[in-house]
N, CA, C and O of each residue as an XYZ file, in Angstrom:
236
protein
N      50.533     -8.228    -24.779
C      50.163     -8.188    -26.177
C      50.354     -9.578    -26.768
O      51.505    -10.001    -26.873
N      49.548    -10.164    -27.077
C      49.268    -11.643    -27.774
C      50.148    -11.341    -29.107
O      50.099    -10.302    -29.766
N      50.816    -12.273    -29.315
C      51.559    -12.260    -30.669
C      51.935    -13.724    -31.053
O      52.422    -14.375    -30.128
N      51.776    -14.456    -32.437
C      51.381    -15.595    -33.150
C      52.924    -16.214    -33.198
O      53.649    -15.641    -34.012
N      53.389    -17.040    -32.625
C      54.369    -17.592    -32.687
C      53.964    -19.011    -33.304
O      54.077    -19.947    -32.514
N      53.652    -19.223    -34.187
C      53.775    -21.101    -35.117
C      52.266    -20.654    -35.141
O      51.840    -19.532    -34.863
N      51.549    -21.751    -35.527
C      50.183    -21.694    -35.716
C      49.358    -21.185    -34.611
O      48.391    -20.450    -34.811
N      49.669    -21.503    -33.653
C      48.606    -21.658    -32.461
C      48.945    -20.203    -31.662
O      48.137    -19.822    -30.815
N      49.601    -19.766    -31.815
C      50.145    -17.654    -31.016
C      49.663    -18.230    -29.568
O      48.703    -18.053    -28.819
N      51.188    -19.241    -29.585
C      51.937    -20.081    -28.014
C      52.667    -18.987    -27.323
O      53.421    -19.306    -26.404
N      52.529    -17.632    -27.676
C      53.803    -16.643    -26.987
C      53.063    -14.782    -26.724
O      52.425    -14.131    -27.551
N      53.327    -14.509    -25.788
C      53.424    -12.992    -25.407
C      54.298    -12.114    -25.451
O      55.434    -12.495    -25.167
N      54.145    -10.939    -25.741
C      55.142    -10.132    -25.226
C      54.823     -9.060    -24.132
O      53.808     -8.394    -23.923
N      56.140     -9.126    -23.453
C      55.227     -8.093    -22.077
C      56.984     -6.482    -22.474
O      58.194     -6.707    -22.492
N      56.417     -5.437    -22.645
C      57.087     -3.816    -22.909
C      58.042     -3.967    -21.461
O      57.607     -4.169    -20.327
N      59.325     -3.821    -21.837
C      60.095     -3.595    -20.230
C      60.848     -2.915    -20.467
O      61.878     -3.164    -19.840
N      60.960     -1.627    -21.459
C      61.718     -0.783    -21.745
C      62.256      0.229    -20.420
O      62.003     -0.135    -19.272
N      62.741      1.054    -20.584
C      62.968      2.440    -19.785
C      61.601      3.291    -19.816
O      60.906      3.659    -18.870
N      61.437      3.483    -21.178
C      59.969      4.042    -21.183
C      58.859      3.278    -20.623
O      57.747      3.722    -20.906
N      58.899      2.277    -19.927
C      57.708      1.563    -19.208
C      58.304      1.332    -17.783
O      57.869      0.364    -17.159
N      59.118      2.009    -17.287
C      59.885      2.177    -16.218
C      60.706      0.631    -16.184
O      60.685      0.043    -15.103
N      61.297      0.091    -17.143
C      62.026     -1.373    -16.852
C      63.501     -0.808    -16.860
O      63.941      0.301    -16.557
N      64.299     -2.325    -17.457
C      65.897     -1.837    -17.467
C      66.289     -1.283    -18.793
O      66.882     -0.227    -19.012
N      65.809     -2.274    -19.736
C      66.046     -2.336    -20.867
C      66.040     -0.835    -22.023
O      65.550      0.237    -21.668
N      66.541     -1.007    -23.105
C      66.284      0.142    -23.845
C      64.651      0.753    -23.771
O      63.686      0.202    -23.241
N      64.685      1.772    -24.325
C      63.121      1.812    -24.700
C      62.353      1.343    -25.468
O      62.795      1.257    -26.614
N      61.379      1.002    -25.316
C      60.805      0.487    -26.467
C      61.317     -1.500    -26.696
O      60.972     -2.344    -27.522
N      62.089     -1.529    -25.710
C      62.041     -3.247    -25.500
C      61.112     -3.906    -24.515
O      60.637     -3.686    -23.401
N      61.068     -5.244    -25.896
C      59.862     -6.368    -25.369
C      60.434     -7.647    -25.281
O      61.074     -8.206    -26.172
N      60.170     -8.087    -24.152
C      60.880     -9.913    -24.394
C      59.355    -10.684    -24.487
O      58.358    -10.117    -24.039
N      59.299    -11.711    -24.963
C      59.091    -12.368    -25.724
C      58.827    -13.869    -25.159
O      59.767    -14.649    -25.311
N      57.467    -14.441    -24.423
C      57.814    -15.693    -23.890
C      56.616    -16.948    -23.916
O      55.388    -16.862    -23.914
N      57.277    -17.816    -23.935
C      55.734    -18.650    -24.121
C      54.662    -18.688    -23.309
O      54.942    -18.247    -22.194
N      53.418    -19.080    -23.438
C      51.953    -18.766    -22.210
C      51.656    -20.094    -22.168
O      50.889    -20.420    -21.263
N      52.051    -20.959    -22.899
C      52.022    -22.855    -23.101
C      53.009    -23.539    -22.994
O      53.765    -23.386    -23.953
N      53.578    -24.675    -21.790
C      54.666    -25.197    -21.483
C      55.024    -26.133    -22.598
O      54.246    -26.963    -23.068
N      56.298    -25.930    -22.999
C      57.513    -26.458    -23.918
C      58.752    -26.644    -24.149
O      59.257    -25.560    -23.855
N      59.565    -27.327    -24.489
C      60.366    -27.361    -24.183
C      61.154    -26.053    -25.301
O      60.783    -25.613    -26.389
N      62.533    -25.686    -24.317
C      63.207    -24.825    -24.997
C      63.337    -24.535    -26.684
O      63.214    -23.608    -27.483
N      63.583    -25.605    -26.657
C      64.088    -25.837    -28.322
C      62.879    -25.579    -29.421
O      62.883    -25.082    -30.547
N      61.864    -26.133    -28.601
C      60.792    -25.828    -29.700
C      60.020    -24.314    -29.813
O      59.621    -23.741    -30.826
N      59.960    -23.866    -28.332
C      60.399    -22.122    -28.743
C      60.835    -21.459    -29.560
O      60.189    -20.855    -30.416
N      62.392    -21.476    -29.367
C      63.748    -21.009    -30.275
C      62.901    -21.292    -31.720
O      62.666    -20.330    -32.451
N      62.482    -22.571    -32.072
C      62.041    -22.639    -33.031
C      61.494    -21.908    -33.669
O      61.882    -21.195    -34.595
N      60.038    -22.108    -32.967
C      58.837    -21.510    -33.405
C      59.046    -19.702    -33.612
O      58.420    -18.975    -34.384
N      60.388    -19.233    -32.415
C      60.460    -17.982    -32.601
C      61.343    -17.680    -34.025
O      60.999    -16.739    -34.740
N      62.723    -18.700    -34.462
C      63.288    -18.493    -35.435
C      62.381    -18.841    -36.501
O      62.779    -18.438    -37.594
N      61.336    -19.437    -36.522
C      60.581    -19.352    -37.721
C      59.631    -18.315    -38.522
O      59.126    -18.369    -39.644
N      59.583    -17.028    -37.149
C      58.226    -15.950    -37.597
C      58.891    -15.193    -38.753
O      58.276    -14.334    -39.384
N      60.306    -15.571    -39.046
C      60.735    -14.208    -40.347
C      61.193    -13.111    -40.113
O      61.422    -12.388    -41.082
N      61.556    -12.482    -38.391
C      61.670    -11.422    -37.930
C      63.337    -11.327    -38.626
O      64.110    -12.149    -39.119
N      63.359    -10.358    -38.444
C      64.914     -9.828    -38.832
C      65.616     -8.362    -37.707
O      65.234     -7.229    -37.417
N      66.962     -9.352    -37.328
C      67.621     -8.338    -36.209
C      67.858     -7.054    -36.545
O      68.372     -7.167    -37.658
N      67.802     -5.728    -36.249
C      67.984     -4.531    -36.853
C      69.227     -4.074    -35.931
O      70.168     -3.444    -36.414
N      69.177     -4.353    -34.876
C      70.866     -3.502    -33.791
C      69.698     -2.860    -33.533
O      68.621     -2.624    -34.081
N      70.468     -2.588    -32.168
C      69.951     -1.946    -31.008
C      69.840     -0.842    -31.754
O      70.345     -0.654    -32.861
N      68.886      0.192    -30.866
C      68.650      1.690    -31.750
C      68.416      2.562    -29.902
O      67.548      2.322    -29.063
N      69.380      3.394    -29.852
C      69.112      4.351    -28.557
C      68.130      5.787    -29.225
O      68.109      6.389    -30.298
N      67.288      5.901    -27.730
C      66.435      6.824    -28.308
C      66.350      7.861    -27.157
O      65.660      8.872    -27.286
């Protein structure tokens, strides 16, 4: 799933929950760049979309 990280939507997310047979909770997605960069400007671009942490939620 294509998702807009800074202007240019430099990042994916790929579902690796339990419910998609992964490790993770259900309903978890990590989150990674598809264009080489360095770390920091990631972190960035990801601390810049406005998201807000909610805590884990078991389902």
């Amino acid at each position: 799933m294509p998702i807009s990280i800074g202007a240019t939507g430099t990042a994916r997310s790929a579902a690796d929950g339990k419910d998609v047979g992964g490790t993770h909770l259900p309903t978890h997605h990590t989150i990674y760049p598809v264009v080489e960069m360095p770390f920091s400007e990631f972190v960035e671009k990801f601390m810049s979309c406005g998201w807000v942490y909610t805590d884990k939620k078991e389902i």
